[in-house]
VMD Tcl script that builds the backbone (N, CA, C; Angstrom):
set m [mol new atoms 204]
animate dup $m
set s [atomselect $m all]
$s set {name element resname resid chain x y z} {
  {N N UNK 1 A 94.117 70.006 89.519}
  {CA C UNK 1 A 95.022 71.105 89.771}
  {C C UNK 1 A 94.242 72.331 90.227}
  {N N UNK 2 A 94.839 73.066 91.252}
  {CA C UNK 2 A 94.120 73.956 91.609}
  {C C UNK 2 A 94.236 75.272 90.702}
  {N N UNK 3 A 93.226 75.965 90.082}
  {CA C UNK 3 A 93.084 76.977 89.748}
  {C C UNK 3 A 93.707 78.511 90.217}
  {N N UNK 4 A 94.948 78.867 89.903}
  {CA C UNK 4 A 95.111 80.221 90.565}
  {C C UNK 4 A 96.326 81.079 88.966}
  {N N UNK 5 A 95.968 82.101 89.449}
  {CA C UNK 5 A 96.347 82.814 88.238}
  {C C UNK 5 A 97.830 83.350 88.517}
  {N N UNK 6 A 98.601 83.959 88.131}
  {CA C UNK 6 A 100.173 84.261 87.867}
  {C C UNK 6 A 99.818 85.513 89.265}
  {N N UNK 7 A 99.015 86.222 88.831}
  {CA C UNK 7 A 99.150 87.739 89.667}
  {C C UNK 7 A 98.394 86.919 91.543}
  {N N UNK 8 A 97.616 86.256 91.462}
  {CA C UNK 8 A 97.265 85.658 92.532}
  {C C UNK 8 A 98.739 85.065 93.159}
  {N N UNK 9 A 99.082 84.259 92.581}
  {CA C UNK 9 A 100.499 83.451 92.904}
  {C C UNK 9 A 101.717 84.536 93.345}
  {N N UNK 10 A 101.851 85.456 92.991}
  {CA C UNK 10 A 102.961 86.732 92.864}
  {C C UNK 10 A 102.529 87.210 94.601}
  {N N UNK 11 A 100.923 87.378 94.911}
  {CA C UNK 11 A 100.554 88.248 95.761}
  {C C UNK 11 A 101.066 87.137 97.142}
  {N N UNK 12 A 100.275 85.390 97.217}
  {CA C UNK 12 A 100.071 85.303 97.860}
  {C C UNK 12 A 101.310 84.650 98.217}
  {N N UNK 13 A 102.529 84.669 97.730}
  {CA C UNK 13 A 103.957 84.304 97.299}
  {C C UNK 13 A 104.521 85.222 99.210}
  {N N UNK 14 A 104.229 86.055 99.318}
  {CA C UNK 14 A 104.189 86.930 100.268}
  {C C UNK 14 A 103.890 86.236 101.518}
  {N N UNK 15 A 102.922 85.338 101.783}
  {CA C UNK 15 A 102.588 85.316 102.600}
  {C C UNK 15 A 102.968 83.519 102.982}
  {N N UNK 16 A 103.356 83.012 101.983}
  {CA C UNK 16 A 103.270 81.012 101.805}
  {C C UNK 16 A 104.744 81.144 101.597}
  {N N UNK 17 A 105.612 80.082 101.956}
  {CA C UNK 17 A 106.984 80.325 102.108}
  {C C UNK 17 A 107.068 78.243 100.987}
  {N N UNK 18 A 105.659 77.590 101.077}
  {CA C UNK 18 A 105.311 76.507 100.685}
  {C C UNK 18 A 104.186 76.726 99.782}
  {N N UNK 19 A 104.340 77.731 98.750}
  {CA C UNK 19 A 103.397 78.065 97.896}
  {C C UNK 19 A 103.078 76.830 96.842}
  {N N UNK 20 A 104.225 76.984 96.089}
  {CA C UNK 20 A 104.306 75.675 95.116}
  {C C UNK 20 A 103.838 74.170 95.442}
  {N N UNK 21 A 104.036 73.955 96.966}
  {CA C UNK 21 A 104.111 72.898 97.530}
  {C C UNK 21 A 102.550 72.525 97.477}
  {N N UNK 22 A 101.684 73.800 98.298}
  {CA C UNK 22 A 100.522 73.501 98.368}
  {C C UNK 22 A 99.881 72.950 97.203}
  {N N UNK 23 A 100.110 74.276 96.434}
  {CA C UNK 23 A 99.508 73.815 94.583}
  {C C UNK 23 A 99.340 72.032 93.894}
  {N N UNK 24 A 101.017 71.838 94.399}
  {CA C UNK 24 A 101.067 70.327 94.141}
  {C C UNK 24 A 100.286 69.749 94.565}
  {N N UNK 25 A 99.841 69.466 95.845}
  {CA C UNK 25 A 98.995 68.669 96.880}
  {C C UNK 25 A 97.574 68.572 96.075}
  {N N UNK 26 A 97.286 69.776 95.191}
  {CA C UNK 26 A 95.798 69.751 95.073}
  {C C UNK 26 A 95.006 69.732 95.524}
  {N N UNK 27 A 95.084 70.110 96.825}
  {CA C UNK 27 A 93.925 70.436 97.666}
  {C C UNK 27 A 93.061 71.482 97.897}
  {N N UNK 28 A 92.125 71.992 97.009}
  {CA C UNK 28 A 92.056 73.121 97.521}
  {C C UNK 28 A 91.144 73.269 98.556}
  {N N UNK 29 A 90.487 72.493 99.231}
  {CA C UNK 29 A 89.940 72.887 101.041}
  {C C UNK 29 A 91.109 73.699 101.748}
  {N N UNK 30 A 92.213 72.125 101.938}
  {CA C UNK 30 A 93.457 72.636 102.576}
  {C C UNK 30 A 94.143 74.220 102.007}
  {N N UNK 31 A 94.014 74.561 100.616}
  {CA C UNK 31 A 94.380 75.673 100.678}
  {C C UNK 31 A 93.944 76.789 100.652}
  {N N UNK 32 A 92.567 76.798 100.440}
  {CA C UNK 32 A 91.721 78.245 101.159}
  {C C UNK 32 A 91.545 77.794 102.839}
  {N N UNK 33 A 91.928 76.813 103.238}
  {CA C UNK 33 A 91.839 76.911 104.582}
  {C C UNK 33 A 93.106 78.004 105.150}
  {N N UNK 34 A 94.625 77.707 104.166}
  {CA C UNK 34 A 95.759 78.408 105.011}
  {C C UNK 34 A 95.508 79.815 104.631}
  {N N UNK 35 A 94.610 80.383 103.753}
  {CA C UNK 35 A 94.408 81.319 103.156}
  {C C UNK 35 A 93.639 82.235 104.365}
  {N N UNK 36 A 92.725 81.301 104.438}
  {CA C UNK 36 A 91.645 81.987 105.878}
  {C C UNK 36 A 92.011 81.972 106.329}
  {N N UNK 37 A 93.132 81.321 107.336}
  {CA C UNK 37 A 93.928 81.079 108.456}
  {C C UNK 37 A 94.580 82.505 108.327}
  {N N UNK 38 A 95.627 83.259 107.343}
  {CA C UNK 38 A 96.251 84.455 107.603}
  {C C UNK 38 A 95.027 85.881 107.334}
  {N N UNK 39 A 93.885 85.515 106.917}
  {CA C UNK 39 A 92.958 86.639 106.920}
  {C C UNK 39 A 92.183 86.788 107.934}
  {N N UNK 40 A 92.310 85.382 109.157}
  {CA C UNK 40 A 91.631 86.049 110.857}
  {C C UNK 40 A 92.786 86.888 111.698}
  {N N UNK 41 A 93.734 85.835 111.073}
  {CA C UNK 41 A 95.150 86.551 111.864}
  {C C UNK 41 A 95.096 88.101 111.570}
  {N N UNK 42 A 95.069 88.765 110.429}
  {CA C UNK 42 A 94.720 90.114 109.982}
  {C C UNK 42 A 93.865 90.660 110.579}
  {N N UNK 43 A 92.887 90.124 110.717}
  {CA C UNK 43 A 91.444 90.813 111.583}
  {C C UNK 43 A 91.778 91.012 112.554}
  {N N UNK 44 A 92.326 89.728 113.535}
  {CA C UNK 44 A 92.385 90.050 114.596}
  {C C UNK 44 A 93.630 91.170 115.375}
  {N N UNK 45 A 94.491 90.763 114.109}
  {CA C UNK 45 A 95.748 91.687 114.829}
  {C C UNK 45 A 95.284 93.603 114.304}
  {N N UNK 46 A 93.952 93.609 113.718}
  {CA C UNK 46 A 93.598 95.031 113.545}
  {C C UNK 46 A 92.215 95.313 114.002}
  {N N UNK 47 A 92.342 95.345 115.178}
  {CA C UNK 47 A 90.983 95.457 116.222}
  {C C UNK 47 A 89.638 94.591 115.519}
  {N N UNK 48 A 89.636 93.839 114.889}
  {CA C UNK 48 A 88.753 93.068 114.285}
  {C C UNK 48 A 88.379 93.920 113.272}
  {N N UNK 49 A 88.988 94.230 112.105}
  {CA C UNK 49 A 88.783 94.926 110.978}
  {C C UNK 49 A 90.031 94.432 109.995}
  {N N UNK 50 A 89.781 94.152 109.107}
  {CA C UNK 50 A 90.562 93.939 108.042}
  {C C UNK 50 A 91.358 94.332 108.131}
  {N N UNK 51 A 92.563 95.012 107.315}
  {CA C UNK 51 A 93.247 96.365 106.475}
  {C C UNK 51 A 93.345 95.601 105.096}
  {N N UNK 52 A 94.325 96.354 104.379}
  {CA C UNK 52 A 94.388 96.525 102.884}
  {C C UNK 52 A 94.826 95.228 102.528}
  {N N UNK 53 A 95.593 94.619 103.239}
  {CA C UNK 53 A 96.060 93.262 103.355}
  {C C UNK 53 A 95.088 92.091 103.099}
  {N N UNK 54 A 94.671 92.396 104.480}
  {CA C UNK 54 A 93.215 91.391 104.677}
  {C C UNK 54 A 92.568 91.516 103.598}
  {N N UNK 55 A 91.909 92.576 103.230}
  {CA C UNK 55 A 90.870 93.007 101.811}
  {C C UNK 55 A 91.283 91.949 101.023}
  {N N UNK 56 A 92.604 92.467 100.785}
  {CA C UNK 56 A 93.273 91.907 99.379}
  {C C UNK 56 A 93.140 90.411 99.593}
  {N N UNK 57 A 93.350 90.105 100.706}
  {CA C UNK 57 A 93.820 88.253 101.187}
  {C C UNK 57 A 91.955 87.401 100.334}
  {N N UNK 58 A 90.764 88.669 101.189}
  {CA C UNK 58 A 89.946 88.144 100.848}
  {C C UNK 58 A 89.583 88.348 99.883}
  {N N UNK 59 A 89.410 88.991 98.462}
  {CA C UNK 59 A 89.655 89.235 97.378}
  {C C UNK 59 A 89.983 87.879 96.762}
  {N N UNK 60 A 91.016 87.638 96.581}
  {CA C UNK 60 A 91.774 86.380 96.334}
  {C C UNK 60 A 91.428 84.944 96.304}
  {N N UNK 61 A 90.780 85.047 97.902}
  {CA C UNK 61 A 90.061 83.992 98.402}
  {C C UNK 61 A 88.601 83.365 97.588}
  {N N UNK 62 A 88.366 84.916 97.822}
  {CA C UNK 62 A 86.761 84.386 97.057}
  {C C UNK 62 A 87.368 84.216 95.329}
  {N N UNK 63 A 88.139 84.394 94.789}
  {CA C UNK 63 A 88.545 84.488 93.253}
  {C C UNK 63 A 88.516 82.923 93.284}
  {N N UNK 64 A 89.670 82.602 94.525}
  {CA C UNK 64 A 90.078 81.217 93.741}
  {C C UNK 64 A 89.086 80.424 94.289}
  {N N UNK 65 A 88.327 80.627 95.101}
  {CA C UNK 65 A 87.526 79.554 95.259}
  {C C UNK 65 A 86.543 79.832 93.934}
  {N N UNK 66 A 86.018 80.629 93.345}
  {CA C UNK 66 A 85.331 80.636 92.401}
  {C C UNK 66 A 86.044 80.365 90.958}
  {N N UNK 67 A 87.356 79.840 91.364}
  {CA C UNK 67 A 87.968 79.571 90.281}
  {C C UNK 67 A 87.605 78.331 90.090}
  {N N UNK 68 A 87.603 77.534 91.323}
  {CA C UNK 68 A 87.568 76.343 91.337}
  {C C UNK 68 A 86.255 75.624 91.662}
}
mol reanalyze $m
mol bondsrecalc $m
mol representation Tube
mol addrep $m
């Protein structure tokens, strides 16, 4: 089971419309992959700079992968 916490789940609830779904799968490659996938989209749609979003996306990212 993949490792992610209530307030992680709340945030990234926002952005996964197949949140739960992923979780099930247990994958977590596949799901820091869709994770990275919306934090280039961020970069890129802000002249190649993050914003508060992105931060946060990567924040998250590195959590749960170090969760797991």
């Amino acid at each position: 089971m993949i490792k992610i916490t209530d307030k992680q789940k709340l945030i990234l609830k926002q952005y996964f419309n197949n949140l739960d779904e992923l979780l099930v799968k247990d994958d977590i490659q596949v799901f820091l992959d869709r994770i990275d996938n919306i934090i280039v989209d961020n970069i890129i749609d802000n002249n190649d700079e993050p914003n508060e979003d992105g931060i946060i996306l990567q924040r998250i990212y590195d959590q749960i992968f170090n969760q797991n």
